[in-house]
N, C-alpha and C positions, 0 to 999 in steps of 0.2 A: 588720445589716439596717436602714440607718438611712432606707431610704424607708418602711419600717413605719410604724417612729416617727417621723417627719415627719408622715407622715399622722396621728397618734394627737396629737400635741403643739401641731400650729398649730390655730386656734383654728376648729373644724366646727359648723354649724350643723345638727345631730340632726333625724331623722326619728322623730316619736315620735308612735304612733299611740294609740286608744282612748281610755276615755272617764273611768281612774283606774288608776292602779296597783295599784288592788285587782282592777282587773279586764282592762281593753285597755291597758296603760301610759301614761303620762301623754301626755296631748295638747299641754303647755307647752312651746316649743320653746327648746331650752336649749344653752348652751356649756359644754361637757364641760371640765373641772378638771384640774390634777394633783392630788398628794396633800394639798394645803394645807386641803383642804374636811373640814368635821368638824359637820356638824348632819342629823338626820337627812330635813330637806328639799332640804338637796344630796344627799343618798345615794339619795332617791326617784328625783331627774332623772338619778343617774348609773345607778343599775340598769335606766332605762329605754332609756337609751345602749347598753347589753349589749344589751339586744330590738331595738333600732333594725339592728341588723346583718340581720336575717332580714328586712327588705325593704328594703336595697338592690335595684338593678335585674338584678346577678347571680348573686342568691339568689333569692327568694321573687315579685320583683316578674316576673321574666321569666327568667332565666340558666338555672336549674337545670330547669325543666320548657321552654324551648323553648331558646334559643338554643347553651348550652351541653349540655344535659343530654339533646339529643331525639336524637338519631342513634345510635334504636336498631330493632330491629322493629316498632315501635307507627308510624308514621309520617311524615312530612314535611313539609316547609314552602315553600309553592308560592314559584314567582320566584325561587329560586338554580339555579345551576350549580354544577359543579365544583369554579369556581375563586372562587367568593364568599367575599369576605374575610368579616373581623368575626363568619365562624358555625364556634364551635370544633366545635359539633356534625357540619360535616361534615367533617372530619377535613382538612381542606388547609392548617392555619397553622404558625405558627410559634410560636420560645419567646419572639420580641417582639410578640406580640399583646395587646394593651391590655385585652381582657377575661378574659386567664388571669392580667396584672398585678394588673387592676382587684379580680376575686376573691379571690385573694391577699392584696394589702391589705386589703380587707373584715374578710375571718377573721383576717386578724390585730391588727385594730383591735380586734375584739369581744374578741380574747382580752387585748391590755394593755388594755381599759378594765376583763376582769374583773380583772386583776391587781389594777389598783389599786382597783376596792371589796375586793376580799377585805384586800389590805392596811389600809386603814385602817376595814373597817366592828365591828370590833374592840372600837375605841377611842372609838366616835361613840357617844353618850348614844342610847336611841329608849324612846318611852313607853310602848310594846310590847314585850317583848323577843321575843314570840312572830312580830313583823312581823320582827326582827332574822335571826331561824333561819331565816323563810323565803326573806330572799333571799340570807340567806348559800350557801341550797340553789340558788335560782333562778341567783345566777350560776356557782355551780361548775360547774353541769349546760349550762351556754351554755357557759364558756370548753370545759368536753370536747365537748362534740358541736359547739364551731367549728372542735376539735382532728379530729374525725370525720371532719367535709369535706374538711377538708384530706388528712388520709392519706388516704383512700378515690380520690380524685383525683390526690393529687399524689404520695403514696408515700411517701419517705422524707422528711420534712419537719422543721425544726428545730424542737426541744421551750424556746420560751420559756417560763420558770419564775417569773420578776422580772421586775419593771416597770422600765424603762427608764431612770429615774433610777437606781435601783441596777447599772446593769451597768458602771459608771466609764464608759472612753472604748475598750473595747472590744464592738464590738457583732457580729462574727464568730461564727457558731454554725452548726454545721456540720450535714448531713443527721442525724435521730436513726432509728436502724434501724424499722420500720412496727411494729413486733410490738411495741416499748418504747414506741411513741405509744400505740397499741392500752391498752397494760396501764395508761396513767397516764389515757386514756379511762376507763375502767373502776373506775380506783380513787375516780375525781373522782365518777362518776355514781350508784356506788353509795354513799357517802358524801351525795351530795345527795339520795338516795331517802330518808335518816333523819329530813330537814333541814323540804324541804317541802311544802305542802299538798295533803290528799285533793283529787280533785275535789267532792266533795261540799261543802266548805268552799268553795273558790275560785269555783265557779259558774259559770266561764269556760275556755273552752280556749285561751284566749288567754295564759294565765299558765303554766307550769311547775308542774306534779302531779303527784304519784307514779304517776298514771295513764300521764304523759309520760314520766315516768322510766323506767320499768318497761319502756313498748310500746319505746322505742328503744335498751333495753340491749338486749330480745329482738333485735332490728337488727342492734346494735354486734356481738353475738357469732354471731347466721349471716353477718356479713362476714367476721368473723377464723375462722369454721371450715373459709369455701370458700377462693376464689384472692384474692388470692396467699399469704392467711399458713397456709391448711390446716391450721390448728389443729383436729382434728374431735372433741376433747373440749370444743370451747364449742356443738358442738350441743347438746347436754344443758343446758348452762349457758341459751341460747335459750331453753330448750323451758319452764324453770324459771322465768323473767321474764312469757313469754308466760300460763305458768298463776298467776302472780300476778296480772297486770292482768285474767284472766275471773275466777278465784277471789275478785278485790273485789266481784263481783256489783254494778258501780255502770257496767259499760256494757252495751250490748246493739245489734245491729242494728236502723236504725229500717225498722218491715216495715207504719207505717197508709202509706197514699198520701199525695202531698199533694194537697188543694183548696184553690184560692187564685185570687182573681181578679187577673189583670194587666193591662197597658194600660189600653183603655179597651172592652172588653169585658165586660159584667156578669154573664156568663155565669162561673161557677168553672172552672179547669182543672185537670182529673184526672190530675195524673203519676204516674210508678211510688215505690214506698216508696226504690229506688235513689237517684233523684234529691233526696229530700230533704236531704241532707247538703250537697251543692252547691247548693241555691238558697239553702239558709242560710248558705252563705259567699256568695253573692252579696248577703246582705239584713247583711253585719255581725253575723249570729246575733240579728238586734233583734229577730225573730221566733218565733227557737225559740232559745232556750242552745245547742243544736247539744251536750250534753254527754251525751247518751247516745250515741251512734254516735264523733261527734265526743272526741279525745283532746286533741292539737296543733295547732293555727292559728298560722299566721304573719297578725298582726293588720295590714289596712291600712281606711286610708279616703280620699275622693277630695275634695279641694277645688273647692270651685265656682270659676268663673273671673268670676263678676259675687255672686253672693249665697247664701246658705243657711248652716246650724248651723256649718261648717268652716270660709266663706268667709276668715273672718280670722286663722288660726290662723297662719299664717305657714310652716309647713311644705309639702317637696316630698311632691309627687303622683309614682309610681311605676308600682301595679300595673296590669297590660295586659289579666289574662286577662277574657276576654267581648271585648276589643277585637280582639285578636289572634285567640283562640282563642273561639270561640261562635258564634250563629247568623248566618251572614253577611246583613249590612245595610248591600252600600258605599254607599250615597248618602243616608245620614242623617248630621243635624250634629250640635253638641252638643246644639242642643235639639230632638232628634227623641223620640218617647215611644218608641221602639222603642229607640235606641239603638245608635252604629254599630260597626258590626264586617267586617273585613276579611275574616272566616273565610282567613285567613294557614295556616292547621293544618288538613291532612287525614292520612286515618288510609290505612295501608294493605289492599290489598284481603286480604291473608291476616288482617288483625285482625277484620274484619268478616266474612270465614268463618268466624272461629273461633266467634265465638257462636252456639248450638243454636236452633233452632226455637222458639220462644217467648221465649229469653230477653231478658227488657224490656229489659236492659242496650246492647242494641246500640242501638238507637233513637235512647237520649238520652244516649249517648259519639254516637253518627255521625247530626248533626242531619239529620232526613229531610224537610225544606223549610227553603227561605231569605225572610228579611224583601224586602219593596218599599215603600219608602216614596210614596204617594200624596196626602202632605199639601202645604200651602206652606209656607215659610217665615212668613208672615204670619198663617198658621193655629196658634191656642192649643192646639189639639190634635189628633194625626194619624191619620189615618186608616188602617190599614194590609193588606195581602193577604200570606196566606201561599203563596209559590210553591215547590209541591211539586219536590225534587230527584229523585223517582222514586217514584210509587205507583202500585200497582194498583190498579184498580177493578172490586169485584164486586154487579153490581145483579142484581135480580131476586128472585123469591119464596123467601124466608131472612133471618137475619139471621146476624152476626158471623162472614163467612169475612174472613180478611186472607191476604197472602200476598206474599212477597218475591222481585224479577225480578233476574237477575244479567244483566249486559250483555258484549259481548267488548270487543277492544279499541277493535273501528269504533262504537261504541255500537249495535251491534245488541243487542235480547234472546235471548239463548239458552236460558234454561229460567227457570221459577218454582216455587218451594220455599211451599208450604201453612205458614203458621205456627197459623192456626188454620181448621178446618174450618168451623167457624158451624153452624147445623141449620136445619132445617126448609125445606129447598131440596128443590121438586118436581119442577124443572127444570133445567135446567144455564144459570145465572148471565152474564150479559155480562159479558166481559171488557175494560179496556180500561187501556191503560199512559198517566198522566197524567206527565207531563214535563217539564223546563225546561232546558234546555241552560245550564247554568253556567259551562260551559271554556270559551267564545267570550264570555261576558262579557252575556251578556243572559238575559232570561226568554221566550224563542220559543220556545213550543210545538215539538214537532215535526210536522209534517203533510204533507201529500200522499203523494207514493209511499214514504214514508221511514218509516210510520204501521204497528210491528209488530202481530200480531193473534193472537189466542190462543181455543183453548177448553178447555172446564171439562169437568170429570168428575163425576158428582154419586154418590155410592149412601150408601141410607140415610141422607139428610136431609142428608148432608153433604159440601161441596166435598173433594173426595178426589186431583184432579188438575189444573192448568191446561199445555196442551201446547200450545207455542207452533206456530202455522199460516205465521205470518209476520216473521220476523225483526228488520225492519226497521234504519235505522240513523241515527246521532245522536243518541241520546237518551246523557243523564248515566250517567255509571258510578259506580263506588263511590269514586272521585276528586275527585268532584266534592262531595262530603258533607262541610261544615264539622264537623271536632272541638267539640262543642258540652257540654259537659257546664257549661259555667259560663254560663247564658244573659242577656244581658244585659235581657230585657223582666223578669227578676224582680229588677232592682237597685232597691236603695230611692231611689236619688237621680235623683228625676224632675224632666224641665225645669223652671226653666231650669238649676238646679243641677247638671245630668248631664255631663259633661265628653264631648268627642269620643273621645279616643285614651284615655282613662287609666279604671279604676272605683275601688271600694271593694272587690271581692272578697277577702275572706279567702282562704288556701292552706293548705289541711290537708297537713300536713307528715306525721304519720301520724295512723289511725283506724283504729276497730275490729275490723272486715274484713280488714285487716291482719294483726293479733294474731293473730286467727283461722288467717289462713292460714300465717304464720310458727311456731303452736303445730303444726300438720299439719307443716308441712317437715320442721322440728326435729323432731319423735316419727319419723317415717319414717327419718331420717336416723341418727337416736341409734340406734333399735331397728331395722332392718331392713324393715321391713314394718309401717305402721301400726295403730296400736291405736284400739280402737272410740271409746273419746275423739276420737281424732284427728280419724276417719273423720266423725264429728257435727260433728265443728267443719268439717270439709270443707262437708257440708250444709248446715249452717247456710249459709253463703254461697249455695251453690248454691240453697235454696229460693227464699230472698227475689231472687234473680233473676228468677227464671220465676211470684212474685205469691204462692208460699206464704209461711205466717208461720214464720220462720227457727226458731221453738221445736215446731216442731209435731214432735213425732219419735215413731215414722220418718213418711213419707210412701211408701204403699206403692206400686211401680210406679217411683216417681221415687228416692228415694235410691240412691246407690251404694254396694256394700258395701265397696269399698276405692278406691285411687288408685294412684297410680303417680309418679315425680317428675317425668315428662310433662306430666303433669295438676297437677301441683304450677305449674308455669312456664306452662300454658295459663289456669288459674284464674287468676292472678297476672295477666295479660296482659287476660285482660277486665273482673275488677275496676277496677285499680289503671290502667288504662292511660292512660296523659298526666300521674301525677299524679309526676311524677320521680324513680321507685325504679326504675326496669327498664333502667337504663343500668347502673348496682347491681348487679343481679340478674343478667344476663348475664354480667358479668364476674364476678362471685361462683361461678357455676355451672359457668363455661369455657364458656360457649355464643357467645359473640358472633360468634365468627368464622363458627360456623354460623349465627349468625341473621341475616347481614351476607350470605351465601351464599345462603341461602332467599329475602332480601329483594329479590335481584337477579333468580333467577330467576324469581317470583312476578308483582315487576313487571313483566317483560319478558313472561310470556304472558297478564297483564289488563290492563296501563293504556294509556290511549291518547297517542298519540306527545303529545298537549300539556301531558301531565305525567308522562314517562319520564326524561327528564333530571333536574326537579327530586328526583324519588322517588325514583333508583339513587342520587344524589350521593353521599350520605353513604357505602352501602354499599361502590361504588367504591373511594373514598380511600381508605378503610378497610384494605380488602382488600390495598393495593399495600405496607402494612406493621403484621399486626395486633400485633406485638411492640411498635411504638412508641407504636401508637395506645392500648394499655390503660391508660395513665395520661398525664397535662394536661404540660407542660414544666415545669420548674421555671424561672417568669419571667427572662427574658434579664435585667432592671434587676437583679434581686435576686442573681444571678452577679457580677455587674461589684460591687454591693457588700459583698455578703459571699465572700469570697477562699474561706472551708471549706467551700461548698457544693458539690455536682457532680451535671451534669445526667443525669434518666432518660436509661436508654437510648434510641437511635434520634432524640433532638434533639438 
């Protein structure tokens, strides 16, 4: 494979983020060694070379939650068709597409760079030997889990062992069966669990912890229980990981709200206890450690293009999310206080079904108003209006009814769903549908004959019904609502330092809620019918959705007393959803083909014709062959040089 190593051997100038190796990896931008290096301040900049791999722009910066990893039921990505090259995600390329190459290389860069620390950090003198252990641990647990990516996506993948310089002048290494990556995954990970640091120690989730260790072997082994390796004796093994990372009693879901003021508003803003974990990867965790909820972050940060703490570091800028994916803001620059965003990522409308009647969760996954910037260019600081994508409005004698209008596909309203009654309503409330039409590209009202109208229900102090009188049409559907969980007004790097297209967002790769619902799978899965354990840990998620405090047990009325592996995959879906595991998950489960099925039909009787194409695309392709589609090609380059390799089926 010698375009691997080409890539690993010519001399790369590292993307190294954070603020020390003790904690976000070194920020010194460095040229990666062969083996010749032996003190332990080259061992810092190469270990930090191993972390550099989880933000390329394939991985962590953009690949695996949108370009590559998205084309699953969670959603889509406005402006393709069909036939739009350059997006694996929706199923139309080929095995010469540069970003199934580009990923490829990546992971396998990460794994010869861990080759070669493991080989010589041995032999290197360090003044610590306790710092020695820990990244002897730190990079075993990168090269398996770059080994993870790889099978997980590409299937049979060859197991390099040796660094490059020792393989002489043959470098042909042929497919190694999934199950034998799988088992040398496994052996590497849990070996690095001995090696290094608690969270409580590292202080960072930016680093490798046992807490990491722990939450992605529970991972590693619900992938090799479901498809394709159906191993169903590592449910158990899952289920045992999982009850290690809650049994360290060192995380918990974060369930205060956050108050925090942004912009230029001096007023605090109240969001749900959900959102906390994600504004903390939007702030660098410079805020909160992020290490109670927060496990794994893939660590980035943003360079200014004229001044600020980074300007001169010398390293590329990468991550997108807030740009891409957050509350949409197209006509701000890099120095707007808002911050611009494409809102490129919408969610589908069956995702946004699927959340219940109160649960906060859906809110702040499917931002429910978009930015307008009102400022100048010449103005020190901007002014700005929130322009609702769809709310109702309930005035009159009462407080706290809210409630949610679903629209068809002409943008008429069809009916509204009460999410909260309010009280002390003597009267029945005006109703009125506040709007902004975002498919056509502006913030126009809808109005005159087009203007739906609705009335309220009132008994016993509280809104109990809203029945729509008048349909009307035009107004935004659930298509039009930016994927917003990573919002760009709570990023720390305010003009002029704020970049247009790029931020600093951290990427939680896994957390808590996670573990959570991975301990439930696994116990159901192992046992038949889940155990009250389980079923608590089920809750737990589900409370801190809908605003209880996830310990409070039980909550009567609300808790459920069991699940089903339905509700295993629906939890999953409104948790987790955009955060890059449910392409995973699907195929783990054998479901994609039906949720590639559901996705077609779903769109086809809600969305409206001005984003029907983009939103089937994926599902489509898919469909016209899902035997090929379940795993990436083995790169066309990497054929032509290594002779023993042979490609997945169906490429």
């Amino acid at each position: 494979m010698k375009n691997i190593i080409k890539l690993t051997f010519i001399t790369l100038l590292l993307v190294l983020t954070g603020t020390s190796c003790n904690k976000d990896v070194s920020l010194t931008p460095a040229f990666f060694r062969p083996t010749t290096f032996a003190t332990e301040a080259q061992i810092d900049a190469q270990v930090a070379a191993v972390y550099n791999v989880l933000e390329t722009d394939q991985l962590y910066a953009q690949g695996i939650w949108g370009y590559l990893g998205s084309g699953t039921d969670e959603g889509f990505r406005t402006g393709v068709t069909a036939t739009t090259t350059n997006q694996p995600a929706l199923y139309n390329g080929s095995s010469q597409d540069a970003n199934f190459l580009t990923f490829w290389k990546n992971l396998y860069a990460g794994i010869e760079r861990s080759n070669i620390v493991l080989k010589v950090i041995d032999q290197t003198p360090f003044a610590d030997p306790a710092k020695k252990k820990r990244y002897t641990g730190e990079v075993l647990f990168l090269r398996a889990y770059y080994y993870y990516l790889l099978v997980s996506n590409f299937g049979d993948v060859p197991l390099k062992t040796q660094i490059s310089d020792d393989m002489g002048t043959n470098f042909n290494l042929p497919n190694t069966p999934t199950k034998d990556v799988y088992a040398y995954i496994l052996k590497d990970m849990m070996k690095a669990d001995t090696l290094v640091q608690t969270m409580p120690k590292a202080q960072s989730t930016t680093v490798v912890t046992q807490s990491a260790v722990e939450a992605i072997l529970a991972r590693v082994c619900l992938s090799m229980a479901g498809n394709p390796v159906n191993d169903v004796s590592k449910y158990k093994d899952a289920l045992a990981w999982a009850q290690k990372v809650i049994n360290s009693n060192i995380h918990s879901l974060n369930t205060n709200p956050v108050s925090i003021t942004i912009l230029n508003n001096p007023t605090p803003i109240v969001t749900p206890a959900y959102s906390r974990l994600f504004i903390n990867n939007m702030q660098n965790n410079m805020n909160d450690k992020n290490i109670t909820e927060g496990i794994w972050d893939a660590a980035f940060l943003s360079k200014s293009n004229t001044s600020g703490t980074y300007s001169a570091t010398g390293y590329s800028v990468t991550q997108q999310l807030g740009a891409l994916m957050g509350v949409t803001c197209p006509d701000a620059t890099a120095g707007s206080l808002i911050g611009y965003s494409s809102g490129t990522y919408r969610g589908f409308s069956r995702l946004y079904k699927l959340y219940g009647s109160g649960d906060l969760r859906r809110d702040w996954v499917f931002g429910p108003y978009i930015y307008k910037n009102t400022g100048t260019a010449a103005s020190p600081i901007y002014t700005t209006t929130q322009y609702p994508v769809l709310q109702v409005g309930i005035t009159g004698v009462g407080t706290g009814a809210s409630a949610t209008a679903y629209t068809s596909s002409t943008g008429a309203i069809t009916s509204v769903v009460i999410d909260n009654p309010g009280s002390g309503y003597t009267t029945a409330p005006t109703i009125t549908f506040n709007a902004y039409n975002t498919a056509v590209g502006t913030t126009q009202a809808v109005t005159g004959n087009n203007v739906a109208t609705a009335t309220a229900v009132v008994s016993g102090g509280k809104v109990t019904a809203i029945n729509i009188t008048k349909g009307g049409s035009g107004y935004p559907t659930i298509y039009d609502h930016p994927i917003a969980k990573w919002r760009r007004e709570y990023e720390i790097n305010l003009p002029p330092i704020r970049q247009q297209n790029y931020t600093s967002c951290n990427f939680p790769i896994i957390r808590y809620a996670d573990v959570l619902l991975m301990y439930a799978e696994a116990d159901l899965k192992a046992n038949g019918t889940p155990s009250a354990q389980a079923v608590e840990y089920f809750n737990q998620v589900r409370r801190r959705a809908y605003g209880y405090s996830s310990v409070t047990n039980p909550v009567p009325g609300f808790d459920v007393a069991t699940f089903t592996m339905q509700d295993i995959m629906d939890e999953r879906a409104r948790e987790l959803c955009f955060e890059g595991v449910r392409h995973e998950d699907l195929i783990r489960w054998g479901a994609i083909q039906t949720a590639m099925q559901n996705v077609i039909s779903d769109n086809t009787a809600n969305s409206p014709s001005g984003y029907l194409t983009a939103a089937n695309a994926s599902a489509l392709n898919f469909l016209t062959n899902p035997v090929k589609y379940l795993l990436f090609p083995i790169p066309y380059n990497e054929l032509q040089y290594d002779n023993q390799l042979t490609q997945n089926t169906g490429w």
